[in-house]
ROKOLTOR-74353 format. One record per residue (C-alpha): residue number from 1; residue in one letter; x, y, z. Coordinates in Angstrom, 2 decimals. Layout:
<nodes>
[NUM a [X Y Z]];
...
</nodes>
This chain:
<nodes>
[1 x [14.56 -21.62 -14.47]];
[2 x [13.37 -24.75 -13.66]];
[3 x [15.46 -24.96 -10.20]];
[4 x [15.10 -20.88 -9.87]];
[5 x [18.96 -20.77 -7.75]];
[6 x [20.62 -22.03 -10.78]];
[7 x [18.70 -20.01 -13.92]];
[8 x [20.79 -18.97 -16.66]];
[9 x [20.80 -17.85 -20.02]];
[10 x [20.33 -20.13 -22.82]];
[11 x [19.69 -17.98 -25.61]];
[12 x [19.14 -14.48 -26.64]];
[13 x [16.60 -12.74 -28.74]];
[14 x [19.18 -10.04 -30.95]];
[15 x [16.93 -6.92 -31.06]];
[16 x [19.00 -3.23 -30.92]];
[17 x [15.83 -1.50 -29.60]];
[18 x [14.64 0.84 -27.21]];
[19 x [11.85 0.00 -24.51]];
[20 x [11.96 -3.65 -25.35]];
[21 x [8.80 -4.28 -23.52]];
[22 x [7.79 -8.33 -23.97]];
[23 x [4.69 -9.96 -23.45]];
[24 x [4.40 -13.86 -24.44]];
[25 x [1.15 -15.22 -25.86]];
[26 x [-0.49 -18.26 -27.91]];
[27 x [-3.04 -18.33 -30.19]];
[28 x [-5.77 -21.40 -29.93]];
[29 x [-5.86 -22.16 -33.88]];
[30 x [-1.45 -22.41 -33.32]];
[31 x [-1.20 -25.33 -31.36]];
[32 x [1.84 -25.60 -29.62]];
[33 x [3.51 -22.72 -30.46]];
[34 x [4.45 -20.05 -28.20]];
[35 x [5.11 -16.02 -29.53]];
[36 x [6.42 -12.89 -27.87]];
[37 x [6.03 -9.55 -28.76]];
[38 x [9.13 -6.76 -28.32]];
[39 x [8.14 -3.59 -28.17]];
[40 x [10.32 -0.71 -30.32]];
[41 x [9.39 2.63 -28.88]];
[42 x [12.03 5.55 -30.30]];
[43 x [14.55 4.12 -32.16]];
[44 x [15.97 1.00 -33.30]];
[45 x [19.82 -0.01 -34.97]];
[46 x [17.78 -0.92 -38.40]];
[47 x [20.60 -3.89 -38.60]];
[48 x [20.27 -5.95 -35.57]];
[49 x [18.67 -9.88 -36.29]];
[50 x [15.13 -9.49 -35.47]];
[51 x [15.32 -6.30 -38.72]];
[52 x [17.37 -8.54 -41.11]];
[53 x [15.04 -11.52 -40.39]];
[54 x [12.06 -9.29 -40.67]];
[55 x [13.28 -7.84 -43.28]];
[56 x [13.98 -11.23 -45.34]];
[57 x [9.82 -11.88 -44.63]];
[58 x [9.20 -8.87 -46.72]];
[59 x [8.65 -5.99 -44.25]];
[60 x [9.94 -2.95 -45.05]];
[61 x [11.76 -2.13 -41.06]];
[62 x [14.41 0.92 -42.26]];
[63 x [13.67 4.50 -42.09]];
[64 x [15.34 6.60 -44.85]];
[65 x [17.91 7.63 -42.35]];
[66 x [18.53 3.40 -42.20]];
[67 x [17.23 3.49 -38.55]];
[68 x [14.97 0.80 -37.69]];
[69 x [11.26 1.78 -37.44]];
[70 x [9.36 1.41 -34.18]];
[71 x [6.53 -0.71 -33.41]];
[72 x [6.30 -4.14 -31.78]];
[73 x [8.39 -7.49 -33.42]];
[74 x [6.98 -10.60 -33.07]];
[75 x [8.94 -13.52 -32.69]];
[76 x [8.12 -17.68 -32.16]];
[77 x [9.77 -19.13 -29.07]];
[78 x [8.56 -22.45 -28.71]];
[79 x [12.03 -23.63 -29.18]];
[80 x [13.60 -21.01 -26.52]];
[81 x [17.02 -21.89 -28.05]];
[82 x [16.37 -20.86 -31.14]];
[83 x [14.00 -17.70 -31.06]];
[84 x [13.10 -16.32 -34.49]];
[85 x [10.95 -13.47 -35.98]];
[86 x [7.78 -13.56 -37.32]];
[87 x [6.27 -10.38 -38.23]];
[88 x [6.49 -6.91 -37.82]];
[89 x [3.56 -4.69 -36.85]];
[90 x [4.62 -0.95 -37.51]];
[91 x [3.43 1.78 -34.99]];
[92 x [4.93 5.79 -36.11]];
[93 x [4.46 7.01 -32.91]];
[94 x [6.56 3.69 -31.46]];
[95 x [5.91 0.98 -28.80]];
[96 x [6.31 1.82 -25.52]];
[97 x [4.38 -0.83 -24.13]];
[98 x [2.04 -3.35 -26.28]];
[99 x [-0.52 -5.77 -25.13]];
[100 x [-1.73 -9.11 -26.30]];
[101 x [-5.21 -9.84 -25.69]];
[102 x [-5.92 -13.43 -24.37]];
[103 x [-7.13 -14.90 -27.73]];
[104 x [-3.89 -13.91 -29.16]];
[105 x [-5.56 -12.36 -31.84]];
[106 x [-5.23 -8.54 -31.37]];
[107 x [-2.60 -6.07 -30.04]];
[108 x [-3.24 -3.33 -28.08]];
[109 x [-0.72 -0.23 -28.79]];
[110 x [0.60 2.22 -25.89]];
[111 x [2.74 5.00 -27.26]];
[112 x [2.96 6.70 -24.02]];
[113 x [4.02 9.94 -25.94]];
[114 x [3.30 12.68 -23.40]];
[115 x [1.20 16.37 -24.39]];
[116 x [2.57 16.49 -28.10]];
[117 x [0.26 13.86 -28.44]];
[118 x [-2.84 16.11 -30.08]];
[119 x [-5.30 13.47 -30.71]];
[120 x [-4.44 10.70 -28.00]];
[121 x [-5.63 6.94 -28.82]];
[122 x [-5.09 3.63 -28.27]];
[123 x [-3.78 1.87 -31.75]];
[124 x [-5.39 -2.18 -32.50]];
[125 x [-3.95 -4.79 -34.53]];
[126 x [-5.15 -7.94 -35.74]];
[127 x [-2.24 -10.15 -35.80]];
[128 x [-4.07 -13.49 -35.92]];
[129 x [-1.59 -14.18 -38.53]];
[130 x [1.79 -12.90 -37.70]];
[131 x [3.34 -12.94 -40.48]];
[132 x [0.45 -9.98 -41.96]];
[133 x [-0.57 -8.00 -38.71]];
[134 x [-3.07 -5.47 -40.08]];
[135 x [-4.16 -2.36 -38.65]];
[136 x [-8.33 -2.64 -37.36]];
[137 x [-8.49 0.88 -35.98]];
[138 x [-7.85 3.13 -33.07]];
[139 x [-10.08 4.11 -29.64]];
[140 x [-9.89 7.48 -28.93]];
[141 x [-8.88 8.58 -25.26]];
[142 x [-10.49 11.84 -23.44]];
[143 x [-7.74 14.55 -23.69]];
[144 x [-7.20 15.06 -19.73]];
[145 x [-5.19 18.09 -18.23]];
[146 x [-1.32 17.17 -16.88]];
[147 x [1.32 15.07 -18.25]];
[148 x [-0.15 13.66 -21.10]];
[149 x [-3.45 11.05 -22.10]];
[150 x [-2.15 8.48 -24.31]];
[151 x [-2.12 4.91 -22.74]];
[152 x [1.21 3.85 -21.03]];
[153 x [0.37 0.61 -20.37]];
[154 x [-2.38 -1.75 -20.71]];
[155 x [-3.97 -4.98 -18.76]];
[156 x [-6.22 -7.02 -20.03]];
[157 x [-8.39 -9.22 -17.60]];
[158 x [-7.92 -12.72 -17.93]];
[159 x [-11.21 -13.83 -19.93]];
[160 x [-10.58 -11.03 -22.22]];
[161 x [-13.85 -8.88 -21.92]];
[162 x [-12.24 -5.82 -20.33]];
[163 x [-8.69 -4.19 -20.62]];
[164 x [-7.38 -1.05 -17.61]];
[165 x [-5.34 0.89 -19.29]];
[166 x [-3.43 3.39 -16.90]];
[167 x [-3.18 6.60 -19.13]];
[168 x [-0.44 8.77 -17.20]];
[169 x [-3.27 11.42 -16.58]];
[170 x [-5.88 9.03 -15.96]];
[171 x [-7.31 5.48 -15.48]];
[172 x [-9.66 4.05 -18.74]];
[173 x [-11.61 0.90 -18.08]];
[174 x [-12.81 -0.43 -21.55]];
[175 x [-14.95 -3.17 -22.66]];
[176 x [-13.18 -5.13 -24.96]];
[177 x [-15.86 -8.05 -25.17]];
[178 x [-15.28 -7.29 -29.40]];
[179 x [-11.37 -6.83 -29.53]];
[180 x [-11.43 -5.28 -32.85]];
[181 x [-14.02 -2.66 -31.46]];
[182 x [-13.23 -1.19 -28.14]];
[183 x [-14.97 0.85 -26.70]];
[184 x [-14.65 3.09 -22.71]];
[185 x [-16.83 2.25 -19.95]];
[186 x [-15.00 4.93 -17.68]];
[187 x [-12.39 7.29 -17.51]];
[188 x [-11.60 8.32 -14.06]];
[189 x [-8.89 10.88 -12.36]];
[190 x [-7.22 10.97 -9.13]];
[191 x [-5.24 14.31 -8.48]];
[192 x [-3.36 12.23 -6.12]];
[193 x [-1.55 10.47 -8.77]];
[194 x [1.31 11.77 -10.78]];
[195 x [1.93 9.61 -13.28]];
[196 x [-0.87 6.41 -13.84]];
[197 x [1.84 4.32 -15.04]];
[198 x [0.09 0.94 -14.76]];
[199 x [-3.67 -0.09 -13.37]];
[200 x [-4.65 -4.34 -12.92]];
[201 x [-7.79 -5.47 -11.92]];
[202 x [-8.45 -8.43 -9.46]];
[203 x [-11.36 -10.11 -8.11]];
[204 x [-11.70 -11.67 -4.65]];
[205 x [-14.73 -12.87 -2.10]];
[206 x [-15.58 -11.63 0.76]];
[207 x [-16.44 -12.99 3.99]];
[208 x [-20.50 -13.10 3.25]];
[209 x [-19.71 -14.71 -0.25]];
[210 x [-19.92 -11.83 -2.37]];
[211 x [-17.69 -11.32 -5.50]];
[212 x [-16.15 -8.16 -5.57]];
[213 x [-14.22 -6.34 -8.13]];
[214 x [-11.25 -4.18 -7.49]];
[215 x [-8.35 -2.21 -9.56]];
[216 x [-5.27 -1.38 -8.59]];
[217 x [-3.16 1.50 -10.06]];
[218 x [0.15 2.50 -9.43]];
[219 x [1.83 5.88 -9.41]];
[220 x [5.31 6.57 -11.29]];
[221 x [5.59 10.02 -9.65]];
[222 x [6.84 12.47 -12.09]];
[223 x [8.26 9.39 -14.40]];
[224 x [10.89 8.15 -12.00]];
[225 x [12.22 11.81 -11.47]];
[226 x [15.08 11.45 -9.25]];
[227 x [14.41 12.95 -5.81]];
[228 x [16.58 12.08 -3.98]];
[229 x [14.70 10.13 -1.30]];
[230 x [12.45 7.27 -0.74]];
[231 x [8.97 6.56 -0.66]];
[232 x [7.73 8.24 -3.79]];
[233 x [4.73 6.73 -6.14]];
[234 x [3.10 4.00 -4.52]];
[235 x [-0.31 2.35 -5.43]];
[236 x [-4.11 3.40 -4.92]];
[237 x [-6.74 1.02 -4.74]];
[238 x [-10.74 1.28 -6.49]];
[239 x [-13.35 -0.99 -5.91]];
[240 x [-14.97 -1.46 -9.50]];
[241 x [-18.08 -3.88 -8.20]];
[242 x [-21.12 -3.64 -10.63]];
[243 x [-22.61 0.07 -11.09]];
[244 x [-18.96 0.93 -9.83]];
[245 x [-16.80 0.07 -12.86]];
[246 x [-18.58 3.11 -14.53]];
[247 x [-17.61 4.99 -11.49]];
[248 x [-14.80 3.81 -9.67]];
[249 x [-14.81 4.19 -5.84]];
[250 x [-11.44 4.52 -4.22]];
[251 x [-10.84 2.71 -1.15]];
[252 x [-7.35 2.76 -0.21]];
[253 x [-3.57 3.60 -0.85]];
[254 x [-0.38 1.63 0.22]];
[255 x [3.05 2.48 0.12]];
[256 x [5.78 1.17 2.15]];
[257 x [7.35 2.75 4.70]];
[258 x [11.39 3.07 3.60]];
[259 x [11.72 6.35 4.79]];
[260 x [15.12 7.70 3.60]];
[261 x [17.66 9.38 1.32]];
[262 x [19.03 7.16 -1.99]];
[263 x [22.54 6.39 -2.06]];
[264 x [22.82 9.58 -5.05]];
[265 x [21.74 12.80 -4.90]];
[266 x [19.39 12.60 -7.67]];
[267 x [18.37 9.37 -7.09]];
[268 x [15.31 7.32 -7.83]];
[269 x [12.71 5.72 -5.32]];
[270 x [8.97 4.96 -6.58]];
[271 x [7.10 2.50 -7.11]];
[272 x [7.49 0.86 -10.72]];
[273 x [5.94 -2.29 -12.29]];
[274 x [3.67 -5.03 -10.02]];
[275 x [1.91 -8.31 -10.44]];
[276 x [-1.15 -9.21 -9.38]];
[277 x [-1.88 -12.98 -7.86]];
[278 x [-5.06 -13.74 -7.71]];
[279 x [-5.00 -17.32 -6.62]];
[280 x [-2.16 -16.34 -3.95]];
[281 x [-4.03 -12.84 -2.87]];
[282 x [-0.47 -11.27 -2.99]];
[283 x [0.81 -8.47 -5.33]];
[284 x [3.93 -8.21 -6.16]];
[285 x [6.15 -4.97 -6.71]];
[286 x [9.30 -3.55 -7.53]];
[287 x [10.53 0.09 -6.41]];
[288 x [13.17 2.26 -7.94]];
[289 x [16.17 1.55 -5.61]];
[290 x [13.23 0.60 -3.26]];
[291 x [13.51 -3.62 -3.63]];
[292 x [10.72 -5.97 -4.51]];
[293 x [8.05 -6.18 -2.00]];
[294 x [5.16 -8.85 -1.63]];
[295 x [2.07 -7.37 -0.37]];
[296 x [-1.28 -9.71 0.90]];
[297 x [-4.38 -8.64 -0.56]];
[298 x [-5.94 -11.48 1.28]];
[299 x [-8.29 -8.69 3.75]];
[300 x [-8.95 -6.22 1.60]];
[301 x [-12.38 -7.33 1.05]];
[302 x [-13.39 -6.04 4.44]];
[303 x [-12.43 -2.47 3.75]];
[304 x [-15.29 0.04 4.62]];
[305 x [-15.94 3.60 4.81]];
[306 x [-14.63 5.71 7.67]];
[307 x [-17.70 7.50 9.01]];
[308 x [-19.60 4.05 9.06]];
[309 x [-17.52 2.23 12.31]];
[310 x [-15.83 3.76 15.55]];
[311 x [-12.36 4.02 15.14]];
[312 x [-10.11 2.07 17.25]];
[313 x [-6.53 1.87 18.40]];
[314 x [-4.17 -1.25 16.71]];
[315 x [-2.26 -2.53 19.83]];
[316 x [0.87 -1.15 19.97]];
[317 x [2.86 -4.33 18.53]];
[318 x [1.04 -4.20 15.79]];
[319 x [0.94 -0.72 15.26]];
[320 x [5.44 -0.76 15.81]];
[321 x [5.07 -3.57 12.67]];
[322 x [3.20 -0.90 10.66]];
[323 x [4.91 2.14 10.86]];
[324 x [7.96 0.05 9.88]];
[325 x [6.70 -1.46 7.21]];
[326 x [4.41 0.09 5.28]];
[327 x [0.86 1.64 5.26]];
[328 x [-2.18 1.39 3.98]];
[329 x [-4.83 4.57 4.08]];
[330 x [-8.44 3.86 3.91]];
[331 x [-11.01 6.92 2.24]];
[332 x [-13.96 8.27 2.75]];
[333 x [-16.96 8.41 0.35]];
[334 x [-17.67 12.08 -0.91]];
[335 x [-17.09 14.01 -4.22]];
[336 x [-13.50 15.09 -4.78]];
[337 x [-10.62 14.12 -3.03]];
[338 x [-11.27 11.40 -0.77]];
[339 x [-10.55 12.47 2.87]];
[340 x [-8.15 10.05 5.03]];
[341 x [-10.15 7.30 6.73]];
[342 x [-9.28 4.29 9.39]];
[343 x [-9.17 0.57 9.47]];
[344 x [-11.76 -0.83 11.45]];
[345 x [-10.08 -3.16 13.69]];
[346 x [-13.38 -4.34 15.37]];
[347 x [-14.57 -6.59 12.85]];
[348 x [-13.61 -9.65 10.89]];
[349 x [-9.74 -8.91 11.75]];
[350 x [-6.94 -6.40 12.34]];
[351 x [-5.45 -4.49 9.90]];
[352 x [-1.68 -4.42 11.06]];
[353 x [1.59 -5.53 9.09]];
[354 x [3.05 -8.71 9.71]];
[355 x [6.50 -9.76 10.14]];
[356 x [7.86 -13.03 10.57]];
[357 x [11.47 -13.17 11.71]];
[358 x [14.24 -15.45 9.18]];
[359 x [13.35 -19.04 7.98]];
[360 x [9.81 -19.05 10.21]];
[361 x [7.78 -21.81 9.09]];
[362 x [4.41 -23.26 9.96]];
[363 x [3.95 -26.62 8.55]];
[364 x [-0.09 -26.23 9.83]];
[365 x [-0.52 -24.11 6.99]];
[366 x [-1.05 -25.39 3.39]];
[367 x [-0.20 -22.97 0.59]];
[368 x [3.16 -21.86 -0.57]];
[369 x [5.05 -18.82 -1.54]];
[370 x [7.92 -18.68 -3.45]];
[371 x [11.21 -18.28 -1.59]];
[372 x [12.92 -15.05 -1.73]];
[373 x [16.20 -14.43 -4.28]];
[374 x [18.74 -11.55 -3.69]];
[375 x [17.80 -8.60 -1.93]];
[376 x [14.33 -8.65 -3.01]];
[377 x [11.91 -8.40 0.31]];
[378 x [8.77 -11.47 0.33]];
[379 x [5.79 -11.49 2.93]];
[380 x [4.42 -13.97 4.82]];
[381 x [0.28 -14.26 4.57]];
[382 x [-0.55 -15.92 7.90]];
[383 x [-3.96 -17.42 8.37]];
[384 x [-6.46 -20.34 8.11]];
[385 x [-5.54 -22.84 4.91]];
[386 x [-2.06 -20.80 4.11]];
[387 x [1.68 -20.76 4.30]];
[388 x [4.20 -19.13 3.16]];
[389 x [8.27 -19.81 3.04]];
[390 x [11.18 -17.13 2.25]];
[391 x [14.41 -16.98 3.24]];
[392 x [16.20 -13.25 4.67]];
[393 x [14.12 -10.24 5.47]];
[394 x [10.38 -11.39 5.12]];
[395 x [7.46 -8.81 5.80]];
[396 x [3.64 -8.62 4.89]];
[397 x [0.68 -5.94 4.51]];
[398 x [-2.71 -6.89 5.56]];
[399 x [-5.81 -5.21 6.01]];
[400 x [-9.50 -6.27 7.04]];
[401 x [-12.34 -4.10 7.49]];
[402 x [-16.54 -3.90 7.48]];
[403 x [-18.93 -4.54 4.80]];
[404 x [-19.18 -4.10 1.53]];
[405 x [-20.46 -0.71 0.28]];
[406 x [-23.96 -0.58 -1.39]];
</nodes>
């Protein structure tokens, strides 16, 4: 991948499983050495590589059917040619998604079984030595009403003391300051979300200098239920600043604006996995027959509450750009559902969409985005001290507001 227009394959990692769900770590006292771990969730071919070379390190990998059991596989990359296993930490209910906290030194288990899960939890493993993972204990989610409470996927921030875990009925933020001893600050619902199919924090400062704290959680909508037409899902936004975290206050929602039927009947449009990045103020996002959308994060420091500023009109360029492209809803504060708010457009900027038209570049600006690949659709953050470069169809949500809340 080194020149991204010419990647290919140089090796594959022979594991007959289903989910397959990686996530690559190292671990400080392993110099060197890079590991993945492949998630198993339901069922497994028992006689792929990754069983027969767990299997030859002594872990017993076969049901008495001669399936393959389900859990997560870990494996040493650090020569990518040659990938190889190195343990094998079992999980009954499976591995839908598993995550690696930054030391490397514990795994974090989502089943994502839905309500015949009785007694919901998140599983932990110590696997500071892969080759003899052991199990340190489980943190027990609040049963919630709706699809289901056990953890679907899990992010852990980057110096380790907290992990979001987005719980398809609800959001958990946890303090994981002691890996092997979790334990919930909050758990927090939003009726307006379907399925909480994955929840990242960021942080970011805002115009006065003050550091604030945000999460963002997407919606699967019914698990990728195929309705036929596009947008479904999309993301909500919480501001998690100090007292907050143990109360999260939502702010916002964005979803773009592809308003229109899928090529099949039953097909698929909502929003699915993103990326966070921080240091670019972008996310990153992929939709169900939908494309891969960039999205600046860059304003949304300003956000404020509706009933604090006048509302005013975007002009009506900028308005065109953003029914086009996508939207982003700012709430109220208030118990319950959040009421729609505005974006105040009187202060520190507008909060509009941008679109730059194909191969538009400004070489005043400084920082880079990657170019765009395919189909998938990039945006362009414009503003003091950045650039950005893409090739096709390139787009971009912004949004700026008033102060802080208290």
């Amino acid at each position: 991948m080194q020149t991204p227009s010419q990647s290919k394959i140089v090796s594959t990692y022979d594991c007959g499983v289903t989910q397959g769900d990686v996530q690559v770590f190292i671990q400080a006292d392993e110099p060197g050495r890079t590991f993945v771990g492949y998630a198993s969730d339901t069922f497994g071919d028992g006689t792929s590589t990754c069983y027969q070379e767990a299997q030859a390190l002594g872990f017993d990998v076969l049901k008495p059917n001669g399936t393959g059991k389900n859990g997560t596989f870990i494996a040493d990359v650090t020569d990518p040619l040659n990938p190889r296993t190195v343990g094998f930490v079992e999980v009954a209910q499976g591995s839908h998604n598993q995550s690696i906290h930054p030391s490397g030194n514990y795994l974090y288990d989502s089943n994502s079984d839905l309500i015949t899960s009785v007694a919901p939890a998140i599983e932990v493993f110590d696997i500071s030595t892969p080759g003899a993972p052991r199990a340190v204990g489980e943190l027990d989610l609040p049963p919630r009403p709706g699809l289901g409470t056990e953890s679907h996927d899990i992010t852990f921030s980057d110096d380790g003391t907290r992990a979001y875990s987005a719980a398809l009925s609800q959001g958990v933020i946890i303090d994981t300051r002691n890996p092997a001893e979790p334990a919930i600050v909050s758990s927090f619902l939003d009726p307006a979300i379907k399925v909480w199919h994955q929840m990242d924090p960021f942080t970011m400062t805002d115009a006065s200098g003050r550091e604030r704290e945000f999460v963002i959680a997407e919606d699967e909508f019914a698990g990728a239920v195929g309705t036929g037409q596009c947008p479904n899902g999309g993301v909500h936004v919480y501001e998690t600043t100090g007292a907050m975290e143990r109360a999260p206050e939502k702010v916002g929602y964005w979803n773009i604006d592809t308003i229109d039927n899928t090529d099949a009947v039953d097909g698929r449009c909502t929003a699915h996995v993103f990326d966070i990045h921080e240091d670019e103020q972008v996310m990153t996002i992929s939709y169900y027959n939908g494309g891969v959308h960039v999205v600046d994060l860059s304003g949304l420091t300003g956000i404020s509450l509706a009933e604090d500023l006048p509302q005013r009109r975007l002009p009506p360029l900028q308005q065109r750009h953003r029914a086009r492209h996508g939207h982003l809803q700012v709430h109220r504060r208030g118990p319950g559902v959040p009421a729609p708010g505005h974006l105040d457009v009187a202060g520190r900027g507008h909060g509009v969409l941008r679109q730059a038209a194909e191969g538009r570049r400004d070489a005043r600006e400084r920082a880079r985005l990657p170019a765009a690949v395919g189909d998938a659709r990039l945006c362009t953050r414009r503003g003091p001290g950045s650039e950005s470069r893409g090739r096709g169809r390139v787009a971009c949500a912004a949004w700026t507001a008033g102060p802080p809340s208290p």
